[in-house]
Residue frames as a rotation matrix with the C-alpha (Angstrom) as fourth column:
UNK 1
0.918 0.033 0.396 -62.03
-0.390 -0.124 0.913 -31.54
0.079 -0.992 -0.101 0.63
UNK 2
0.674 -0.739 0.016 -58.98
0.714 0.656 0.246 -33.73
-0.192 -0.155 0.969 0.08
UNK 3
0.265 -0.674 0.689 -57.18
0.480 -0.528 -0.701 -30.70
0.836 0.517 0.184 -1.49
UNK 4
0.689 0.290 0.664 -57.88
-0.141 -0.845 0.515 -28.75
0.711 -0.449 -0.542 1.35
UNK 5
0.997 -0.034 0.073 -56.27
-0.028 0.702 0.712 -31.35
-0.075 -0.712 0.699 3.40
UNK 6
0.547 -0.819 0.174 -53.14
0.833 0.511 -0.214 -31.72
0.086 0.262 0.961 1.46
UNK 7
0.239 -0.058 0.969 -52.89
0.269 -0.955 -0.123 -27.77
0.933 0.290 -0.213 1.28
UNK 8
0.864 0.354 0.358 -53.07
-0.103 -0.572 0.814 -27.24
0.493 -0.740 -0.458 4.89
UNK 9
0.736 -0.634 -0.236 -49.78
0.401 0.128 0.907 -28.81
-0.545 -0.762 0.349 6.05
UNK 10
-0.224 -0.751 0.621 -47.56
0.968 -0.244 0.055 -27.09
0.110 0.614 0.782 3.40
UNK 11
0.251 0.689 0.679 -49.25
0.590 -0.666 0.457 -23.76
0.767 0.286 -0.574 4.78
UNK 12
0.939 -0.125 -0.320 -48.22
0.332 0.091 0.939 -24.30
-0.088 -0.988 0.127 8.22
UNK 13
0.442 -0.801 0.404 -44.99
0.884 0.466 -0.042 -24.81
-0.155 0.376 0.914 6.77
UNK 14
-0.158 -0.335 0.929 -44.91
0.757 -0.645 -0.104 -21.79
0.634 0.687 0.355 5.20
UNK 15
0.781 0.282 0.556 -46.28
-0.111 -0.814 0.570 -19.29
0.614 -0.507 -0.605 7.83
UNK 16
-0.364 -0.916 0.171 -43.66
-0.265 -0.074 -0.961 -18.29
0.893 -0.395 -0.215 10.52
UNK 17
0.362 0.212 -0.908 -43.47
0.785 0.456 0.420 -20.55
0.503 -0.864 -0.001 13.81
UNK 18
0.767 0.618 -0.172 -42.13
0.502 -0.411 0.761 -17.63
0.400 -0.670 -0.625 16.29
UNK 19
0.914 -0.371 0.164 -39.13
-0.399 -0.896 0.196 -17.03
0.074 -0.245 -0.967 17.90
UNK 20
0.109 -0.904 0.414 -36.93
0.348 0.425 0.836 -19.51
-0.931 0.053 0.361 17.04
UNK 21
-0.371 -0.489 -0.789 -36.19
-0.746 -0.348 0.567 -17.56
-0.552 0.799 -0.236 13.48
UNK 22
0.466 0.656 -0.594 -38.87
-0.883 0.380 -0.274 -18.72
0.046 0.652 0.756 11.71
UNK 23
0.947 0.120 -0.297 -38.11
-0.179 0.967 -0.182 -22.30
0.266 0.225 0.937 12.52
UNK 24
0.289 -0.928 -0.237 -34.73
-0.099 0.217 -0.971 -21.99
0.952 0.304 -0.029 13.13
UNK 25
0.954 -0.286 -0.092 -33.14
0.097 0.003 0.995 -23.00
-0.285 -0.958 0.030 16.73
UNK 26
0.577 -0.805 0.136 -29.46
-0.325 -0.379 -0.867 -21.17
0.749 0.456 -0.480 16.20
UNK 27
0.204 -0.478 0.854 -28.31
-0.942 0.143 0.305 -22.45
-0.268 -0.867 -0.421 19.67
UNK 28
0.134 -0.445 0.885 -28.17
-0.067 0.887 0.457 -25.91
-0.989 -0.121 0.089 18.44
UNK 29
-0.647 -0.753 -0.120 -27.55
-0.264 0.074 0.962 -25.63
-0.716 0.654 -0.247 14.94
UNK 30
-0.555 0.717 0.422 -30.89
0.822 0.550 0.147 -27.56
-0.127 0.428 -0.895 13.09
UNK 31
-0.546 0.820 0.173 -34.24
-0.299 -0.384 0.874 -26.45
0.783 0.425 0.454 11.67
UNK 32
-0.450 0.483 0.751 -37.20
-0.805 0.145 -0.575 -27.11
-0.387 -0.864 0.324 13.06
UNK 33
0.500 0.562 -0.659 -38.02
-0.866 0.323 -0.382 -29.03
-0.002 0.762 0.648 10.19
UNK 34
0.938 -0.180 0.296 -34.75
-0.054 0.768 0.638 -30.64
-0.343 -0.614 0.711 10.68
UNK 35
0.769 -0.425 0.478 -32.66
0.524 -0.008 -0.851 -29.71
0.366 0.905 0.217 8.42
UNK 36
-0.230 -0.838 -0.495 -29.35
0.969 -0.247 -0.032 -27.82
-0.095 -0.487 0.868 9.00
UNK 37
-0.052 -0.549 -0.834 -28.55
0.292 -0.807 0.513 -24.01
-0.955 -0.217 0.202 9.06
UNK 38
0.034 -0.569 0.821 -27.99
0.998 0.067 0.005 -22.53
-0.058 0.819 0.570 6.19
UNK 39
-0.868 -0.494 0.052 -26.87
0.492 -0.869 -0.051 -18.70
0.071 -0.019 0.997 5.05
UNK 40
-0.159 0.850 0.501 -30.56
0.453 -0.388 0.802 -18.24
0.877 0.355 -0.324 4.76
UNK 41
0.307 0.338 -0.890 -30.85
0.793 0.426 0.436 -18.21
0.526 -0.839 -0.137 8.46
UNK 42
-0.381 -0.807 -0.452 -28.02
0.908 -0.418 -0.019 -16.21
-0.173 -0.418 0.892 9.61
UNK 43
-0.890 -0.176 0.421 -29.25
0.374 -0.810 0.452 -13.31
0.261 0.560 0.786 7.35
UNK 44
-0.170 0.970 0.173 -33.10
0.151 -0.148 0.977 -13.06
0.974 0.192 -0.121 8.86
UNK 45
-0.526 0.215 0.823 -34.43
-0.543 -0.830 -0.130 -11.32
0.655 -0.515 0.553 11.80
UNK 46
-0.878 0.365 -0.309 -37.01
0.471 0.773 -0.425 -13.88
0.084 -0.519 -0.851 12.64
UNK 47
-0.082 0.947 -0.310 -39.83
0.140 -0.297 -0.945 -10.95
-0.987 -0.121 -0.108 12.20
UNK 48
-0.337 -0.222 0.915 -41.31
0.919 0.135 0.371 -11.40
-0.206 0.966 0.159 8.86
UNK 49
0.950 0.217 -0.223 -42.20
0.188 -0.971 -0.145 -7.48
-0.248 0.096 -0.964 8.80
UNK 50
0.161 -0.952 -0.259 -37.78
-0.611 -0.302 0.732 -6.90
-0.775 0.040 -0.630 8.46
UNK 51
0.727 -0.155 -0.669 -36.25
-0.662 0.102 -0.742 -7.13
0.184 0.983 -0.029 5.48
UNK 52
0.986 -0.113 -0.119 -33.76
0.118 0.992 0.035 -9.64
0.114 -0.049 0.992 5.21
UNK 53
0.691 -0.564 -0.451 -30.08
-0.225 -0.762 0.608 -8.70
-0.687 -0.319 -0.653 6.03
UNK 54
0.885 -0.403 0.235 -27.68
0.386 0.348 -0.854 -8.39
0.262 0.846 0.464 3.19
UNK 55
0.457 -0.707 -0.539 -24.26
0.826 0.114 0.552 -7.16
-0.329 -0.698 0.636 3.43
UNK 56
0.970 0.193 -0.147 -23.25
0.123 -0.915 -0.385 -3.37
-0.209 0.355 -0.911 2.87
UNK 57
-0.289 -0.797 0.530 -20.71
0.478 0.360 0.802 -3.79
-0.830 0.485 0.277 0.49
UNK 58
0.493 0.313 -0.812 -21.00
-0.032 -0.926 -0.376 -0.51
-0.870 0.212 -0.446 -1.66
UNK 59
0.254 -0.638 -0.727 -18.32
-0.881 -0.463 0.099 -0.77
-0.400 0.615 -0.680 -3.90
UNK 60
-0.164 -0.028 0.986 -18.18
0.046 0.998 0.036 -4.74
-0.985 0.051 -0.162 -4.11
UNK 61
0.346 0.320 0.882 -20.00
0.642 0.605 -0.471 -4.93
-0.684 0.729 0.004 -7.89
UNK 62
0.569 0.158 -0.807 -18.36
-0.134 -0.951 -0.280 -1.67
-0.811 0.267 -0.520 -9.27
UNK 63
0.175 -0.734 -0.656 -15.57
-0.956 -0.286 0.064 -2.78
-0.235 0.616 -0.752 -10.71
UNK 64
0.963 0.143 -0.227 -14.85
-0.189 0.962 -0.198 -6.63
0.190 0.233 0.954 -12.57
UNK 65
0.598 -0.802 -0.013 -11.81
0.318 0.222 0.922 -8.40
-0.736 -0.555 0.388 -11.21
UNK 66
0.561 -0.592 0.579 -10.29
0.696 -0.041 -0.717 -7.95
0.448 0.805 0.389 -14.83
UNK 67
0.497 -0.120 0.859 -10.11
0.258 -0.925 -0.278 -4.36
0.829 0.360 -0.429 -14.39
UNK 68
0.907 -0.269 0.325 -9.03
-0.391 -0.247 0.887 -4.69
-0.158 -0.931 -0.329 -10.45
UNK 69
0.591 -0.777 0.215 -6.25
0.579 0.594 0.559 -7.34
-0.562 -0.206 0.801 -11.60
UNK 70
0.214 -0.588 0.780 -5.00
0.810 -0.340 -0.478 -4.64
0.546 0.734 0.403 -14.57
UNK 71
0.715 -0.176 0.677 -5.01
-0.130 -0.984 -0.118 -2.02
0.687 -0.004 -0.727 -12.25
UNK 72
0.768 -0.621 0.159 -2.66
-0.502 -0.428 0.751 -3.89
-0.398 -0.657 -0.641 -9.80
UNK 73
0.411 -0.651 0.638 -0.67
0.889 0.440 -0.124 -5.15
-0.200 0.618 0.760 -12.66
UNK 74
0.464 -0.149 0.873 -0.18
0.239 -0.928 -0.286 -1.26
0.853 0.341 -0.395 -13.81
UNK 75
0.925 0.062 0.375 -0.03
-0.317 -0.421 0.850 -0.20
0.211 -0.905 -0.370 -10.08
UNK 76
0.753 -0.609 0.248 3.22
0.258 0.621 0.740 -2.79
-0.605 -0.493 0.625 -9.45
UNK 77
0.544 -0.078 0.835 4.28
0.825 -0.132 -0.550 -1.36
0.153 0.988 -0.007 -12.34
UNK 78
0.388 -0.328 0.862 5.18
-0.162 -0.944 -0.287 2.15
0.908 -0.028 -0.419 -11.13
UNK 79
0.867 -0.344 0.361 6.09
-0.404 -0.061 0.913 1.00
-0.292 -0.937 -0.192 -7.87
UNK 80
0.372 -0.804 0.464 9.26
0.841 0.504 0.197 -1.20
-0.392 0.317 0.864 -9.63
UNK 81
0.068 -0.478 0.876 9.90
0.625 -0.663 -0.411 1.81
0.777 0.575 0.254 -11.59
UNK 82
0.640 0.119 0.759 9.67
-0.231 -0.912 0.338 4.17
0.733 -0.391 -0.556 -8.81
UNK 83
0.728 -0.667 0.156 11.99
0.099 0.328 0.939 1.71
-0.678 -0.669 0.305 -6.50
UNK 84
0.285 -0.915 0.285 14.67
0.917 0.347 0.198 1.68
-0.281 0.205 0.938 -9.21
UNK 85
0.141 -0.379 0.914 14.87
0.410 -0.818 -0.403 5.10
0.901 0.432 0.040 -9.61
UNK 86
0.933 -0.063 0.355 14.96
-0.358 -0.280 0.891 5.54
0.043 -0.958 -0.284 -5.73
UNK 87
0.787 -0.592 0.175 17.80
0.244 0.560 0.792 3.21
-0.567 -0.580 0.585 -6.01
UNK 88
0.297 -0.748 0.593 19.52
0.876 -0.034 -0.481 4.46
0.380 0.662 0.646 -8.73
UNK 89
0.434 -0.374 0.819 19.64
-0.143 -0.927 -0.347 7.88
0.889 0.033 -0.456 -6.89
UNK 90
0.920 -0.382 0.087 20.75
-0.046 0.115 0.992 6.56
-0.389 -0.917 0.089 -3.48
UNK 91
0.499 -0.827 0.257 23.91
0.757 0.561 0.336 4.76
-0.422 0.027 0.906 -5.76
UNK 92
0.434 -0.317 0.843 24.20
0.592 -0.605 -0.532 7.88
0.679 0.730 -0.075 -7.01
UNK 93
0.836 0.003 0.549 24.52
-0.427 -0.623 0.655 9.87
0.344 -0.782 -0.519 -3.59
UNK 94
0.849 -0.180 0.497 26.28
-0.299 0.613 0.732 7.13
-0.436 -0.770 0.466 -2.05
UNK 95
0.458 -0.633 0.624 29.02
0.881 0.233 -0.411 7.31
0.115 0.738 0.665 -5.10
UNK 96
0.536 -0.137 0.833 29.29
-0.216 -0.976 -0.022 11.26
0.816 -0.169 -0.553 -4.00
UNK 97
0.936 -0.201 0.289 29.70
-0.302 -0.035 0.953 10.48
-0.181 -0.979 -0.094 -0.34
UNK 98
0.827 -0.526 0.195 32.21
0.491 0.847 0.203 7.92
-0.272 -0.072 0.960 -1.15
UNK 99
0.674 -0.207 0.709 33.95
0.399 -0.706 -0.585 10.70
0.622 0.677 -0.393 -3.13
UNK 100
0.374 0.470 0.800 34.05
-0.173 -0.811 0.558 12.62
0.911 -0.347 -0.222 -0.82
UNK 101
0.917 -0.313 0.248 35.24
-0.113 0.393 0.913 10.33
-0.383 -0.865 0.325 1.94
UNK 102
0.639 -0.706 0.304 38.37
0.768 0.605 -0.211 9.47
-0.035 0.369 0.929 -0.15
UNK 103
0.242 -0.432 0.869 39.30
0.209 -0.851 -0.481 13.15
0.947 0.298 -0.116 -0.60
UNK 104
0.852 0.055 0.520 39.23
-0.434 -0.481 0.762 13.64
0.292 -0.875 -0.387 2.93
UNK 105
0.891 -0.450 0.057 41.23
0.329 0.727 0.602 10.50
-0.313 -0.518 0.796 3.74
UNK 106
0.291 -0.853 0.433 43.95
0.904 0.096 -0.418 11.50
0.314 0.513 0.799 1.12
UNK 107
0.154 -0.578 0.802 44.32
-0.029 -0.814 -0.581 15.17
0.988 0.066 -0.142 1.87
UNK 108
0.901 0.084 0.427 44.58
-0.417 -0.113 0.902 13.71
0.124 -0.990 -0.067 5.89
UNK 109
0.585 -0.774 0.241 47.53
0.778 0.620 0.103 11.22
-0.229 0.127 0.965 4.48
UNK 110
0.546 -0.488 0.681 49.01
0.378 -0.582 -0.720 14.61
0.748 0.651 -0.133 2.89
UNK 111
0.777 0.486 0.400 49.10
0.013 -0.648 0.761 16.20
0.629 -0.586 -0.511 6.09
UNK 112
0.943 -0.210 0.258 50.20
-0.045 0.688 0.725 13.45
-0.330 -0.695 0.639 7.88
UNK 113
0.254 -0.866 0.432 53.55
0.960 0.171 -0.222 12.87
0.119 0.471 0.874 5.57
UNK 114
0.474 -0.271 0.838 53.87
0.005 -0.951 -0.310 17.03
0.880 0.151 -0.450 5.53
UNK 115
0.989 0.023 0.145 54.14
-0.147 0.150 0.978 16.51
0.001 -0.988 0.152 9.52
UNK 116
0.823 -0.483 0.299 56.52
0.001 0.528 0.850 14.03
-0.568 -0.699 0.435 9.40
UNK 117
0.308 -0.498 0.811 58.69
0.850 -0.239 -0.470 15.76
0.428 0.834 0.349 6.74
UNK 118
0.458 -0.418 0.785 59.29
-0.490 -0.855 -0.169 18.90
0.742 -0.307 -0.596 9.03
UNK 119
0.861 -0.216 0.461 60.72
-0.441 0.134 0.887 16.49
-0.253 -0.967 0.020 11.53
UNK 120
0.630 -0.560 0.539 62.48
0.513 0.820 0.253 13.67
-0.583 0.117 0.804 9.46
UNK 121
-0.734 -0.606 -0.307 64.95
-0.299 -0.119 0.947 13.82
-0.610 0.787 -0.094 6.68
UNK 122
0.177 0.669 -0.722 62.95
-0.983 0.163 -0.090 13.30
0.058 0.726 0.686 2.91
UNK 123
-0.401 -0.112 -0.909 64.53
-0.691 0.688 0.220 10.00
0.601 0.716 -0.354 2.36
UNK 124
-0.992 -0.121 0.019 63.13
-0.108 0.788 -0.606 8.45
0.058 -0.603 -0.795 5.31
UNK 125
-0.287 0.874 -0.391 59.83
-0.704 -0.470 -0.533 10.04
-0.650 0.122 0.750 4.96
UNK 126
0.173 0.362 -0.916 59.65
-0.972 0.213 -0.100 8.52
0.159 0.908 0.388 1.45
UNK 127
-0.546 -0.158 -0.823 60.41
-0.230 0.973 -0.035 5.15
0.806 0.171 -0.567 2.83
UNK 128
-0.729 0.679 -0.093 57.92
0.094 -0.035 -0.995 5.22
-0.678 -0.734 -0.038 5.45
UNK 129
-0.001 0.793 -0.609 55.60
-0.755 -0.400 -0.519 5.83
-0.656 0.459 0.600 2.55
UNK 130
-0.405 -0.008 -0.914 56.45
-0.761 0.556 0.333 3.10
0.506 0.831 -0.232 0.53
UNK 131
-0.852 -0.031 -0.522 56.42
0.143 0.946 -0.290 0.58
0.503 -0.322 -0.802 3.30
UNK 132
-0.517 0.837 0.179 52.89
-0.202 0.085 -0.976 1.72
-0.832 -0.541 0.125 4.70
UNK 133
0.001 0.496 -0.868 51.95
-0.994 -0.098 -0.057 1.34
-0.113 0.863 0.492 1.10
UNK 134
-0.572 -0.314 -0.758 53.13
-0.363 0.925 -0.109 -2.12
0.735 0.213 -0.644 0.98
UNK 135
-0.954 0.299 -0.026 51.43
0.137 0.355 -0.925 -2.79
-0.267 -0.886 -0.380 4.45
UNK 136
-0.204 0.948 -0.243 48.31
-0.699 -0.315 -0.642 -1.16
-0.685 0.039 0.727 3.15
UNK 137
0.140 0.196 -0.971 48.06
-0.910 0.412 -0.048 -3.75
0.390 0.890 0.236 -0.02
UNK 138
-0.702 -0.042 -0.711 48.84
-0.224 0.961 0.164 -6.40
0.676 0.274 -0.684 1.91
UNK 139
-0.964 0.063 0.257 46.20
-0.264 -0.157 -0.952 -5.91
-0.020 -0.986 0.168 4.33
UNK 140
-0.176 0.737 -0.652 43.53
-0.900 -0.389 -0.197 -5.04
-0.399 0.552 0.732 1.74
């Protein structure tokens, strides 16, 4: 009979008390037992017929961090290599353009000096060219 006795409150225990979540009172934080919360809590229905909730996190155990940390080691990898070859063709374009702008400028300076050669005399021309040269170096 004494067993029976000792057996009977650890039974209680164990069966579910109702609608506080099997013992739990989530509005204030505690067991009923007294104890805090814990993750156990959070994750149960409160009807012991429902399974317990777990989190649906398919892909979560597929791969081991190694293999996640080599693939964005690899992954940073081609992106560096794929940014310096982006950049090496931009300096490449951007060496064209530049080209390109200089020809323009010079064959506008040709122009410009052709102009003012059907108006002037040569020697004055050619000294108007020196001294915008001189003006242009010391500006620069």
């Amino acid at each position: 009979m004494s067993s029976e006795t000792a057996t009977a409150p650890a039974k209680a225990q164990q069966q579910p008390q109702g609608l506080r979540k099997n013992g739990n009172c989530s509005l204030f934080g505690f067991t009923l037992a007294g104890g805090p919360i814990g993750t156990d809590a959070t994750t149960t229905t409160g009807k012991q017929w429902h399974a317990s909730r777990k989190a649906f996190r398919p892909s979560s155990g597929l791969t081991s961090y190694e293999q996640r940390k080599k693939l964005r080691i690899a992954t940073s990898a081609t992106k560096a290599k794929e940014k310096e070859m982006k950049d090496e063709k931009e300096a490449e374009r951007q060496k064209r353009v530049q080209a390109i702008k200089d020809k323009r400028a010079a064959k506008e300076e040709k122009e410009r000096y052709q102009k003012m050669a059907e108006k002037m005399h040569k020697k004055r021309v050619e000294r108007l060219k020196r001294k915008e040269k001189r003006n242009k170096l010391l500006n620069s």
